[in-house]
MARLUMMAR-738854 format. One line per 4 residues: number of its first residue (from 1); their letters; for each residue x, y, z of C-alpha. Coordinates in nm, 2 decimals. Layout:
% residues N
NUM	A	X/Y/Z | ...
***
This chain:
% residues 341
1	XXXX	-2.53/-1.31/-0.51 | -2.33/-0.99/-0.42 | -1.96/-1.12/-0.26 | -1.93/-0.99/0.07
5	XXXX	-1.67/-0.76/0.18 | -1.56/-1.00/0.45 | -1.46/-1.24/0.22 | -1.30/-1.00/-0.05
9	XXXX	-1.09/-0.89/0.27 | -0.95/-1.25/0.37 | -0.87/-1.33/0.03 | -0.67/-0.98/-0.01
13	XXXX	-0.44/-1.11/0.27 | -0.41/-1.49/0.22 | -0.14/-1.78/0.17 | 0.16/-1.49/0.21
17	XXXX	0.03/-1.31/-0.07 | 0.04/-0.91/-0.05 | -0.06/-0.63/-0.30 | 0.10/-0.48/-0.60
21	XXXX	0.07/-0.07/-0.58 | -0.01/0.04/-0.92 | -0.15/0.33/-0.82 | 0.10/0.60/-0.88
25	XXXX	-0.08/0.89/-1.03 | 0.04/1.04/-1.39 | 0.33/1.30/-1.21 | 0.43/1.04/-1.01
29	XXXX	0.49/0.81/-1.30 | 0.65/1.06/-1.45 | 0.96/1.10/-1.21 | 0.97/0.70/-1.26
33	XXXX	0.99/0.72/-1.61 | 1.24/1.01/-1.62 | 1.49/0.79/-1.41 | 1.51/0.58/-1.68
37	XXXX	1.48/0.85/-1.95 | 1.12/0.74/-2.08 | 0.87/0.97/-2.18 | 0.55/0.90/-2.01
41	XXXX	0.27/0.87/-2.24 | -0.04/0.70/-2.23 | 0.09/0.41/-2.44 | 0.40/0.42/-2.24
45	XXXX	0.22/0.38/-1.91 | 0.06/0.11/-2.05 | 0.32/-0.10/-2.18 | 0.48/-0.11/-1.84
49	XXXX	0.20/-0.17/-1.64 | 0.12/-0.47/-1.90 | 0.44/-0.58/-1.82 | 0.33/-0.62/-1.51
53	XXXX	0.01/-0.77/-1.48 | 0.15/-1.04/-1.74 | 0.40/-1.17/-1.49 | 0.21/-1.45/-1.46
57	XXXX	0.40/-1.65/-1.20 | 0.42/-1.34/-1.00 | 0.08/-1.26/-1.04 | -0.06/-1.62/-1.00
61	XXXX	0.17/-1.69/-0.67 | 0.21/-1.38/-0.54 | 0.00/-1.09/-0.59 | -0.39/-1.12/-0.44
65	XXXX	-0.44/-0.77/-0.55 | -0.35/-0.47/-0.79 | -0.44/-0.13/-0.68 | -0.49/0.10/-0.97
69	XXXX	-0.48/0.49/-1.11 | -0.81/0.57/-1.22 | -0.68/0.55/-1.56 | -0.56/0.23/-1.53
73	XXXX	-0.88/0.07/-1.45 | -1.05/0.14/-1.75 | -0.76/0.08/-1.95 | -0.72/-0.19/-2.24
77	XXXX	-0.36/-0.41/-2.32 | -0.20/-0.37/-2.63 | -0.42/-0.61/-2.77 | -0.74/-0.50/-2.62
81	XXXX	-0.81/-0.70/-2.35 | -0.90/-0.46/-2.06 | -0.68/-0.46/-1.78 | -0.92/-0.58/-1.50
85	XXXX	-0.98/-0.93/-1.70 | -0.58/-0.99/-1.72 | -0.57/-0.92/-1.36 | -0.91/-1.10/-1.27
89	XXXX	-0.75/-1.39/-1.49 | -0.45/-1.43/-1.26 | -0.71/-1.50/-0.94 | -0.60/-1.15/-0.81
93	XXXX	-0.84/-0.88/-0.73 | -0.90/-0.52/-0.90 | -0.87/-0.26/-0.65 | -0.86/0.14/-0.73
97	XXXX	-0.71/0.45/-0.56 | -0.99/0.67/-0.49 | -0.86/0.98/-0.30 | -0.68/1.30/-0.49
101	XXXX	-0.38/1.36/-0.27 | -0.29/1.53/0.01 | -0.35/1.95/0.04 | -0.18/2.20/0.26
105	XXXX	-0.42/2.21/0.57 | -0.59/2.57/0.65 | -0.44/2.68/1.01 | -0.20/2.40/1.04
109	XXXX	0.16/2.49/0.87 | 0.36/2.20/0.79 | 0.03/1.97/0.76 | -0.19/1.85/0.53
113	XXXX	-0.56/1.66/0.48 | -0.64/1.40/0.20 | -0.87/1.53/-0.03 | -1.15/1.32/-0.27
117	XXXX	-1.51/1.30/-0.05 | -1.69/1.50/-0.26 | -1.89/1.27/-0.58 | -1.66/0.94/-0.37
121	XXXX	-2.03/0.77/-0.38 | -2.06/0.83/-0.74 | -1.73/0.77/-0.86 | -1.72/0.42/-0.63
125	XXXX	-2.04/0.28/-0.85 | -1.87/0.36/-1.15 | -1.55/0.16/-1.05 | -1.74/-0.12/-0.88
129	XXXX	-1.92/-0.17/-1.20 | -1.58/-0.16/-1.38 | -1.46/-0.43/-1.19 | -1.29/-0.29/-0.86
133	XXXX	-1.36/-0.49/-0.52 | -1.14/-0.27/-0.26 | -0.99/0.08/-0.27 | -0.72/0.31/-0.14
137	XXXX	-0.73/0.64/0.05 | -0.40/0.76/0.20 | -0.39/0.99/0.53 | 0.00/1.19/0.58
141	XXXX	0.07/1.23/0.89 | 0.42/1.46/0.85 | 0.71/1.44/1.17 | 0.89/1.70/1.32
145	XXXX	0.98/1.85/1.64 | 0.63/2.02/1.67 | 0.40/1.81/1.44 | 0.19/1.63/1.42
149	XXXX	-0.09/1.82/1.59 | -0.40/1.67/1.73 | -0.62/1.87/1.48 | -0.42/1.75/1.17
153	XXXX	-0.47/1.34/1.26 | -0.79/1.41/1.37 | -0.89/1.57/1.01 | -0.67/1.28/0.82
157	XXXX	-0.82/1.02/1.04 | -1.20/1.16/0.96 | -1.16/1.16/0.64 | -1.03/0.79/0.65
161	XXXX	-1.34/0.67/0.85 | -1.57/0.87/0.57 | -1.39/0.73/0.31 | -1.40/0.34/0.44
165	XXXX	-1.77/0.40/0.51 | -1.88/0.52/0.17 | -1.68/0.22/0.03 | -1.82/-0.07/0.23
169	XXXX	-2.19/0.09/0.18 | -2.09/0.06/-0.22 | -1.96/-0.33/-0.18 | -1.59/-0.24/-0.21
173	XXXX	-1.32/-0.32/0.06 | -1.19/0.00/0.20 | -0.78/0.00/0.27 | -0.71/0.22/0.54
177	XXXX	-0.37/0.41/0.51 | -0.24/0.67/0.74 | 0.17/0.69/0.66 | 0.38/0.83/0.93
181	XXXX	0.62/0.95/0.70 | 0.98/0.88/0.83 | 1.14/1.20/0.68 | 1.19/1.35/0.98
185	XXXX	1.54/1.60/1.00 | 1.80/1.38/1.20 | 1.68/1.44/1.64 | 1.34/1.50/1.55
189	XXXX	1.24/1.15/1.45 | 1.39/0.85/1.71 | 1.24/0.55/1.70 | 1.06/0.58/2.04
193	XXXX	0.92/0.90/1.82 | 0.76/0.73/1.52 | 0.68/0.46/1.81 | 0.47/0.75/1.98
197	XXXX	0.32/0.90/1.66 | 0.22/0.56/1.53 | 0.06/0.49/1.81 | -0.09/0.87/1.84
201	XXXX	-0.24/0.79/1.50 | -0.38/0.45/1.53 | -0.56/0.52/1.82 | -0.69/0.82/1.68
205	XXXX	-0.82/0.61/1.34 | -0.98/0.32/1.49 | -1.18/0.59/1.71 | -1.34/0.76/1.41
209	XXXX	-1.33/0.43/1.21 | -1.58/0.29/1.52 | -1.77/0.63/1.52 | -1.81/0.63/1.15
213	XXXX	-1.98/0.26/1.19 | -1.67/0.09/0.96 | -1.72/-0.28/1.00 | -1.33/-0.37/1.09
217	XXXX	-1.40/-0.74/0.95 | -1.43/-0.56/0.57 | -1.12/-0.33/0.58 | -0.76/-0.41/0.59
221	XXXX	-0.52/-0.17/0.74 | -0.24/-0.05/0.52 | 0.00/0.17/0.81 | 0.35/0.29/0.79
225	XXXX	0.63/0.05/1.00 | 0.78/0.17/1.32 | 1.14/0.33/1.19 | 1.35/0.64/1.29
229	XXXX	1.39/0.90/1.01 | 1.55/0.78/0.73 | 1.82/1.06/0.73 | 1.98/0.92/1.04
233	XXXX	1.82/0.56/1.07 | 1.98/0.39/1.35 | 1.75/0.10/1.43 | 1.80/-0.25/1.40
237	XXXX	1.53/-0.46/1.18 | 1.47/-0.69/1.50 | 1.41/-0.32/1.70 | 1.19/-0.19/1.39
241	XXXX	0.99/-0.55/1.41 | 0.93/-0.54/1.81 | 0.84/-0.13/1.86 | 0.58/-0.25/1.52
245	XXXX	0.44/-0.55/1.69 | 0.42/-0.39/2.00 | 0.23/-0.05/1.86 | -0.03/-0.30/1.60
249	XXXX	-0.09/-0.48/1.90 | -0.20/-0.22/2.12 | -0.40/-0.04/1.88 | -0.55/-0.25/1.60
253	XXXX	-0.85/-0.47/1.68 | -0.85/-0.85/1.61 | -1.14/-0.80/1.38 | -0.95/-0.62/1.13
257	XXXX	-0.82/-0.94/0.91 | -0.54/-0.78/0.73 | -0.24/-0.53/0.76 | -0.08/-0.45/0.46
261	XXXX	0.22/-0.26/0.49 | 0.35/0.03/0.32 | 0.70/0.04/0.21 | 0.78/0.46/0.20
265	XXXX	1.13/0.56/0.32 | 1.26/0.19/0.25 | 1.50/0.05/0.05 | 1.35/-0.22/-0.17
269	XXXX	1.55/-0.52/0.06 | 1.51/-0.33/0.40 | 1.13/-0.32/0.31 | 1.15/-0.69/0.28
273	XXXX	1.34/-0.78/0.59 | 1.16/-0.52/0.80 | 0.81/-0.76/0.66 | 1.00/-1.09/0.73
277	XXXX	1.11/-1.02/1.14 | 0.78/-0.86/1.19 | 0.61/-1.22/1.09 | 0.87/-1.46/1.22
281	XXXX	0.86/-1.50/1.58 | 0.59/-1.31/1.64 | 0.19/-1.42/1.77 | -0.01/-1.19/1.59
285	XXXX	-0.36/-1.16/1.57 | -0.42/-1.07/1.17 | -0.26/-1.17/0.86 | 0.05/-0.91/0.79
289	XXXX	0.15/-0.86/0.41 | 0.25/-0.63/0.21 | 0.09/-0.35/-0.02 | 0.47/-0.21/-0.18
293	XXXX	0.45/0.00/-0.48 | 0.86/0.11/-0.55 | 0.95/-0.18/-0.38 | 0.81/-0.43/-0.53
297	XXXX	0.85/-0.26/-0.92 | 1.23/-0.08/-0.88 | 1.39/-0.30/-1.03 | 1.13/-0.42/-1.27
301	XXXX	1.10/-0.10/-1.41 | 1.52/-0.09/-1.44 | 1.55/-0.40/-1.63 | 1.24/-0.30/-1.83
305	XXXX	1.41/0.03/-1.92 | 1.08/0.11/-2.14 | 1.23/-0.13/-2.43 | 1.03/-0.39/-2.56
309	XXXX	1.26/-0.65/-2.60 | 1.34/-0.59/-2.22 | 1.02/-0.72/-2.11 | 1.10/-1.07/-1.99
313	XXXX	1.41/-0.94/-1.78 | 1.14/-0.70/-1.63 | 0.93/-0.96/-1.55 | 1.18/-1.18/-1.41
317	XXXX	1.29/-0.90/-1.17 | 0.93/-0.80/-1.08 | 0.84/-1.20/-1.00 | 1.16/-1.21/-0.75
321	XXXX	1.08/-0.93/-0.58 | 0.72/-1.05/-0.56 | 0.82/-1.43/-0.42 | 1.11/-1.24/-0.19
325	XXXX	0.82/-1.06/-0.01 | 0.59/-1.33/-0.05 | 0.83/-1.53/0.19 | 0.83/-1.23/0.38
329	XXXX	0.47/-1.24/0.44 | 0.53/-1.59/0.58 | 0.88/-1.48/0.78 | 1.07/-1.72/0.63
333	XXXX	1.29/-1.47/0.40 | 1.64/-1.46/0.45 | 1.97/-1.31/0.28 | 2.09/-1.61/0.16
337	XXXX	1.73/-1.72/0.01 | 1.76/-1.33/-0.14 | 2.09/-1.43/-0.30 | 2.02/-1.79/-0.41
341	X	1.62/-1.71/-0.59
***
């Protein structure tokens, strides 16, 4: 008997644990590895991202899922075990990120649409059968005195609904991610503004999401926070929690059992804290998490510093990020838990 995507989608969000974003693509690894003066190679790639996966009190406690590079799917440990049993292994789920990044959108300056429809179908039997039960497609919706237009989160937010279709019809959980970015120059992007986009957006996806016939019990929601640009960020965590509650609330259906935030434009503790507020204090209708790629491996990757007899400092950094925003998840994170783990 097939699983159901319902259930795949409750256990992606359960118990406070949130989702490890191992999804960078190979450029994007690249810049990683070149901050720490490591040249990214196929071997290279996979010895970090073992590192990872064989955190096993992180993994085990809490990670519930691992979104992968297409590469990283089919790839094999050091010793030959292929990633998806290791991660399997752990009780976390393989997921995979399907779409192929964000082009400049024809008529729209300043804008862009996510790309990857074409052969999606195909492509999500192949990854199903390797072992994948959710995916990824990310939406960019860019800020700035003028944008975003209505034709440039309507194309983002079709493609979404296509997207999460074509991935429940092939058994596989589809995350929904349109990031506000929060690079806005300084007076373009207050926090009542990236309240009004957010909202804007949201409103916008769950339209073609219901058009598109996406069943919101088999999809988790993976959106941007509500925070002023980060070149002149002003706002309080306790203001960035209560304009986020109040936008999810107006916007996302019950139905949907999962948000897992994205941590762009954070710092890897602000990321945290901003998770912790939002949860503490707050009566919310779906399980919030988080789905952090830099901030939940920065300071892995640091202490791992490509060396191999760095790995268990790696590890040890990766698992305390991983339990700080595990706590998070459940709003009971605090400085002085940060300082004392």
């Amino acid at each position: 008997m097939s699983e159901r995507i319902e259930d795949i989608a409750v256990k992606m969000v359960a118990g406070g644990k949130g989702l490890l974003a191992a999804d960078e693509s190979t450029a994007t690894i690249k810049k990683r590895f070149d901050a720490i003066s490591l040249v990214s190679t196929e071997e290279s790639r996979r010895d970090y991202r073992e590192m990872l996966f064989r955190s096993d009190d992180a993994m085990k406690k809490y990670i519930s899922g691992v979104i992968l590079y297409e590469e990283t799917l089919f790839q094999k440990a050091a010793d030959g075990t292929p990633f998806v049993d290791i991660i399997k292994a752990a009780g976390s789920i393989p997921g995979i990120k399907v779409d192929v990044g964000a082009k400049p959108l024809a008529g729209f300056p300043g804008e862009t649409v996510t790309e990857g429809l074409d052969g999606l179908a195909d492509r999500l039997a192949k990854y199903y059968d390797a072992g994948a039960r959710f995916a990824k497609w990310r939406g960019v919706i860019a800020i700035s005195d003028v944008l975003p237009t209505y034709g440039a989160i309507k194309a983002n937010a079709h493609a979404l609904a296509r997207y999460a279709a074509l991935c429940q019809q092939a058994g596989i959980v589809p995350i929904v991610e349109p990031e506000v970015l929060m690079d806005g120059e300084p007076g373009t992007q207050s926090l009542d503004r990236s309240e009004d986009v957010t909202r804007w957006t949201l409103q916008i996806v769950f339209q073609e999401l219901a058009e598109a016939r996406v069943k919101l019990e088999g999809m988790i929601l993976k959106p941007s926070m509500v925070i002023d640009g980060k070149k002149a960020r002003k706002a309080s965590v306790e203001q960035v929690a209560e304009r986020t509650v109040k936008v999810l609330k107006e916007t996302v259906p019950s139905a949907v059992p999962g948000i897992a935030f994205l941590s762009g434009g954070q710092s890897t503790e602000e990321a945290t804290a901003h998770l912790s507020a939002i949860n503490s204090g707050h009566d919310l209708p779906w399980k919030v998490t988080f789905s952090y790629g830099r901030a939940l491996q920065d300071s892995a990757l640091k202490a791992w510093g490509g060396k191999a007899e760095n790995v268990a400092a790696g590890q040890r950094a990766f698992t305390h990020r991983a339990e700080m925003n595990y706590l998070a998840a459940k709003g009971d994170w605090t400085k002085e838990r940060e300082k004392a783990a």
